[in-house]
N, C-alpha and C positions, 0 to 999 in steps of 0.2 A: 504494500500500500504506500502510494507516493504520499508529499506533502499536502495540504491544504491548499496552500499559497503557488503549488510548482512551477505556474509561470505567470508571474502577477503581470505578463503584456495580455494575458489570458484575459476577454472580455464578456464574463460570461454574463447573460441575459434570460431570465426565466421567460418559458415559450409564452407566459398566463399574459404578459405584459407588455405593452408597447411604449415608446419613448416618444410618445411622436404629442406631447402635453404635460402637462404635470406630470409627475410623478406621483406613486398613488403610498404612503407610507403606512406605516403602521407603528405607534411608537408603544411600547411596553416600561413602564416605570417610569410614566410624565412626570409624575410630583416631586421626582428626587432628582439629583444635580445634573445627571448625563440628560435626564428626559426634558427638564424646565432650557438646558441649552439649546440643547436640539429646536424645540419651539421657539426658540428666538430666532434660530437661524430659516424656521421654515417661513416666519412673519417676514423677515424679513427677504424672502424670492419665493413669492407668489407665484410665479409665471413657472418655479423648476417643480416646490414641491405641495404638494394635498395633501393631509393627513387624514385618514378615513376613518381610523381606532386609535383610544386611547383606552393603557389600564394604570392601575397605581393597586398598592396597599390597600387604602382604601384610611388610612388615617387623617390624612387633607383634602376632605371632598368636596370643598371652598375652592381651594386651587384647582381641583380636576374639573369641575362646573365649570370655573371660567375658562380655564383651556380647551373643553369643548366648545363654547359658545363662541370663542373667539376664532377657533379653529374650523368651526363648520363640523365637528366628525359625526359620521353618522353612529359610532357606538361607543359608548363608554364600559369600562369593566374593573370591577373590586374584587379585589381575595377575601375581603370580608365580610361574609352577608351581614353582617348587620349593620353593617356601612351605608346601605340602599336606602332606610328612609331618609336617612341625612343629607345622601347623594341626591335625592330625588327632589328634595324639599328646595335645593340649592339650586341643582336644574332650572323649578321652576321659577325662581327668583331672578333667573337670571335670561329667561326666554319669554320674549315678548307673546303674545296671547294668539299670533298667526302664526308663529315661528312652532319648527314639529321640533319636538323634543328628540334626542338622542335616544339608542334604543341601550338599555341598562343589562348587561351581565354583571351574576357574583359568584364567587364562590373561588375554590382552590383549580377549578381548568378551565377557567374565563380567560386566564391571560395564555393559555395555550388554544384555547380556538382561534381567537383574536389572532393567534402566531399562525392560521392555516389559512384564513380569511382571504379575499382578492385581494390583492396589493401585489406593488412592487418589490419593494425592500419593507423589512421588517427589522426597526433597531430594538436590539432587546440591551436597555436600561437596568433591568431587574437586579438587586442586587442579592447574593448568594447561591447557593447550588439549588433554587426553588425556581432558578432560571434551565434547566436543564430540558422539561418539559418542553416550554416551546420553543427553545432553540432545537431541537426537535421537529417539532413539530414545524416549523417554518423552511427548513433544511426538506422534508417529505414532502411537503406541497409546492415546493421548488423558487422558495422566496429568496432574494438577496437576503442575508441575513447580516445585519451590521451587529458585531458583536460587539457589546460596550462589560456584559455577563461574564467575566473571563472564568469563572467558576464553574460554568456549565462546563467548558473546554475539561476542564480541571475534571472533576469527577467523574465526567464521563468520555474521555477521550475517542477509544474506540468506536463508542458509537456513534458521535458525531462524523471521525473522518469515515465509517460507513456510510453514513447517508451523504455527504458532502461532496458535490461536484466539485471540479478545480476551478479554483475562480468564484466561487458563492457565497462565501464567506468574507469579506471585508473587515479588518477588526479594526476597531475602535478605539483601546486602547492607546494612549499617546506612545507608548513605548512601540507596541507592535504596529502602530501606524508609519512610525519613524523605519521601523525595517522593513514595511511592506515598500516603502517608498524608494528608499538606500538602495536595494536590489534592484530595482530598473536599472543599476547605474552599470550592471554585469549579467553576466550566463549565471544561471544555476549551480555547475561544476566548479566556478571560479571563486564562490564563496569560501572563505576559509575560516571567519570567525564572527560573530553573532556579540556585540557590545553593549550590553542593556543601562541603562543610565538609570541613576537613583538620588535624589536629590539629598539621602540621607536621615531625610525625616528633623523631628527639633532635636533629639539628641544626636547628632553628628559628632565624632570625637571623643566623646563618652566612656569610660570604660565599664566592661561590666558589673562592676564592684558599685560605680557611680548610677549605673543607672537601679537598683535595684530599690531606691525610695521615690522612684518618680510618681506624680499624682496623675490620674487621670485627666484631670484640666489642665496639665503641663503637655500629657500626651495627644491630647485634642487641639493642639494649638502648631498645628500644621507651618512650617515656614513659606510655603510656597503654593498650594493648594487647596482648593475649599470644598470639601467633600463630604461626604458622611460621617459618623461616627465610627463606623465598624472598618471601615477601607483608611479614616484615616489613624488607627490604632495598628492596622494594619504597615501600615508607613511608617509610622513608630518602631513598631518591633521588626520593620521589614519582611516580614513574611507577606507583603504584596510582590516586594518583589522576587522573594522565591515563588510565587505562584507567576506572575512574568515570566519566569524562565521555564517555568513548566509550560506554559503556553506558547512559547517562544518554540520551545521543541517540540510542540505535537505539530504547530502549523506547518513550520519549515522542517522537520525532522532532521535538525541539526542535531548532534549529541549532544549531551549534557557539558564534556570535554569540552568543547568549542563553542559556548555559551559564556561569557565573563559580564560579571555585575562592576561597573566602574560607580563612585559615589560622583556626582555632580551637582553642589548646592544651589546652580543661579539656574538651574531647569530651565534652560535655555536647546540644550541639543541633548535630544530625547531619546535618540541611539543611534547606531552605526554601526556599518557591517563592512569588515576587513576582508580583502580578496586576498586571492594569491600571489598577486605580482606586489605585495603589500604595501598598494592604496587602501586609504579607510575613507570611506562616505557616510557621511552626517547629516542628520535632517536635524535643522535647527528652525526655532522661531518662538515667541515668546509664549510663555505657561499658559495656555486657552484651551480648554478642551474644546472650543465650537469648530478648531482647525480641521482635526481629525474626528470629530462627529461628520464635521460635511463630509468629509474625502469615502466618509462610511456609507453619506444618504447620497452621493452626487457621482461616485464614480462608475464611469473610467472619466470623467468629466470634475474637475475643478470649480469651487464656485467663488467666485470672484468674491475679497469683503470679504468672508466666511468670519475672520479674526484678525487685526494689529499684526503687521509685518515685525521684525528685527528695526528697530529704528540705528541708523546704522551713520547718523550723525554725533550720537553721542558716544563715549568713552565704553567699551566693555571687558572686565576682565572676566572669561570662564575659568574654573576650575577643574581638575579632576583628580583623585584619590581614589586609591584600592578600600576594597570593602574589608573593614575589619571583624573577621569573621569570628572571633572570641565572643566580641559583645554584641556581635551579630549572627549569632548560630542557624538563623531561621532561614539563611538563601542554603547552606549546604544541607539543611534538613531537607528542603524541598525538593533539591537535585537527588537526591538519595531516594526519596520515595517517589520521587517523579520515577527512575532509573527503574523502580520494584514495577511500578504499572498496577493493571488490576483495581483493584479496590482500595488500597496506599496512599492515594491523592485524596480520597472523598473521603476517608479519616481523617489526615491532613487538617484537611480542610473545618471538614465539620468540629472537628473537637479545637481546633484552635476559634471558629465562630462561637462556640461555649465558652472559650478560657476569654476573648476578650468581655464579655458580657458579663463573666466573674470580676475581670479585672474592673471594669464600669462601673460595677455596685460594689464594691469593693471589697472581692473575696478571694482577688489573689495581688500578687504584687505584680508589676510590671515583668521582672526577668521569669516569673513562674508561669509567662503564656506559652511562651515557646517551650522551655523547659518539661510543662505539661502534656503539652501537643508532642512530644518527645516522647515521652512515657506513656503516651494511650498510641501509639505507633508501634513502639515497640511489644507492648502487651499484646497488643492486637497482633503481630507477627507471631510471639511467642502461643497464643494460644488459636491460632488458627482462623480467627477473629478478620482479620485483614489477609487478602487474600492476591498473590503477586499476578501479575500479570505473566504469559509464555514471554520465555528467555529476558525476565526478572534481573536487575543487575549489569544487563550490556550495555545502557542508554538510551534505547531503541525500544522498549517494550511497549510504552504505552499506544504504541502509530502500529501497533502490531493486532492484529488478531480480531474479530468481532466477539470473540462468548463471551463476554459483560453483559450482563442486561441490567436495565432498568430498577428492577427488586433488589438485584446483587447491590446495588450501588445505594439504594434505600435501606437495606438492611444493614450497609456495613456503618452508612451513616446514624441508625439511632443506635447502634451499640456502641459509638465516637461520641458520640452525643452524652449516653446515660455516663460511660467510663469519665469522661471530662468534667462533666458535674460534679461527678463521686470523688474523683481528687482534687477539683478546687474545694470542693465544702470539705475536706480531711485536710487542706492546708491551713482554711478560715478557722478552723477548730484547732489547730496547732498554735496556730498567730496567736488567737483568742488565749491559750492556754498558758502560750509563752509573755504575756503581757499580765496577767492575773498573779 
């Protein structure tokens, strides 16, 4: 099974759709930061793109009201039913008395219908592996799928690059945006190294000794990016960007080996990909995720505006630094269970979305997310719990094989899920004991 990406001059076009007008979208996770940009960018080129569906959580259905009504969409959709009278109530608040209302789904497979729906491109917003389902499902009914979700990647690799035509997938991410781009600049074979860029998060520098009293609203206070809670804790401990590199490698199925995390605080140049006649090419421009949302909703076409160029008047110093991997254990954790495949990542994964949720209410410390997510990885190898993917260990396992399914990956996740819980609350009762 080749890459995802194999030949990004690759223009692929789902048969469902023509280009000959708007563009017909579908956004998944409007409310939260990738979704509310994205709609900035569609208000603003009207003439490229239509949004037809929108879903969210269902927590802010004040903001989803008005982004349908602004939008025009014809369907709105909540993960939470009980969100709908709220949602409904605002609807009509916000729809004049001839205007038709939008048509309302809810529930846990609203934002995967929505993901099979007519449209163009589908950007899935969603944040965590709750995105897997329609990235799915939008991959089967033959959608661009603008992947913004990198977690669906993540836990379910195999099954994605089964369903995955080459060229259907477009990611999202600024990182993987950055190397879909860099690699126009060569062939395939001529890649040599894959250089993910990391801004370092607030504690840059740090040692691990230092960072072990850090507060939660030390670690929520992002130097460079404005994000969620969970992605940006995630930047913190870096374990976004060991999941980058896991995603890095299912796309391009580069090894793990020739994937390097460089620290770069002015998020200025968002990666770069080293050939073999050892040129490096960089995609640089300043910290907007609305750059590579568009290149997600627009391509193989560019959209003029999208975001603020490089202002290239003024003075710039970039930096760069090796990732210090003592106080940053969380990129070689992720290469190592990225490397196992199988079900190793959606543990990963999952139990470290527990440990920062412990650390948030405050029932572990800061160094005990990774640290934990470590030990429900390992326990889970040890008792059979997590389960490796064929030829486990070479690099290559996860772009290998389809027998993952679905359940394999739901089940390994609440047994990551319960195990995670069960040693943050054994460490919150330790603290507690050791302080008394």
């Amino acid at each position: 099974m080749t890459d995802l990406l194999a030949d990004p001059h690759l223009r692929f076009t789902p048969a469902a759709a023509a280009d000959d007008g708007p563009r017909d979208i579908v956004i998944l996770g409007s409310t939260g930061s990738i979704g509310t940009q994205a709609i900035d960018l569609v208000l603003r080129n009207p003439d490229r793109f239509r949004v037809t569906a929108l879903s969210a959580a269902g927590g802010r259905v004040d903001l989803l009201a008005e982004q349908a009504h602004r939008l025009r969409a014809g369907t709105v959709a909540v993960a939470r039913e009980d969100a709908v009278p709220a949602l409904r109530e605002a609807l009509a608040a916000r729809y004049g008395a001839a205007e038709r209302l939008p048509e309302v789904l809810a529930g846990p497979q609203a934002a995967t219908d929505l993901a099979a729906s007519p449209c163009h491109t589908v950007l899935n917003g969603i944040t965590g592996s709750i995105g897997l389902a329609p990235t799915l499902a939008a991959l089967e009914a033959g959608r661009v799928l603008a992947l913004a979700n990198k977690e669906s990647l993540i836990v379910g690799g195999p099954l994605v690059k089964a369903l995955a035509a080459p060229g259907q997938i477009i990611p999202v991410d600024s990182e993987h945006s950055a190397l879909f781009q860099a690699m126009l600049g060569g062939a395939r074979g001529e890649i040599r190294k894959l250089v993910v860029t990391a801004s370092g998060g607030p504690f840059r520098g740090r040692t691990k000794r230092e960072l072990a009293g850090v507060t939660p609203e030390q670690a929520l206070a992002h130097p460079t990016w404005a994000m969620g809670p969970v992605i940006t804790i995630n930047s913190a401990t870096l374990v976004n960007k060991g999941l980058e590199v896991i995603e890095a490698h299912l796309l391009y199925d580069v090894p793990f080996e020739r994937i390097e995390v460089v620290v770069h605080p002015q998020s200025y140049v968002h990666s770069m990909v080293e050939f073999t006649d050892g040129s490096t090419l960089a995609q640089a421009s300043p910290p907007d995720m609305r750059m590579p949302i568009a290149l997600g909703l627009g391509w193989p076409g560019r959209v003029p505006d999208a975001a603020p160029g490089v202002d290239w008047t003024k003075a710039h110093t970039w930096e760069f630094f090796p990732l210090d991997q003592d106080a940053f254990p969380s990129v070689p954790l992720a290469c190592h269970v990225g490397g196992l495949g199988g079900t190793a990542p959606a543990v990963f994964n999952a139990a470290n979305e527990e440990c920062v949720e412990a650390f948030l209410h405050g029932g572990l410390p800061f160094t005990g997310i990774v640290d934990t997510v470590a030990e429900v990885v390992s326990e889970g190898l040890s008792s059979g719990a997590v389960t490796p993917g064929p030829g486990a260990g070479d690099g290559g396992a996860p772009g290998r094989g389809t027998s993952l399914t679905v359940a394999d990956v739901l089940q390994a996740e609440t047994w990551a899920r319960t195990r995670a819980r069960e040693l943050a609350a054994r460490a919150a009762r330790m603290t507690s004991e050791a302080r008394a």
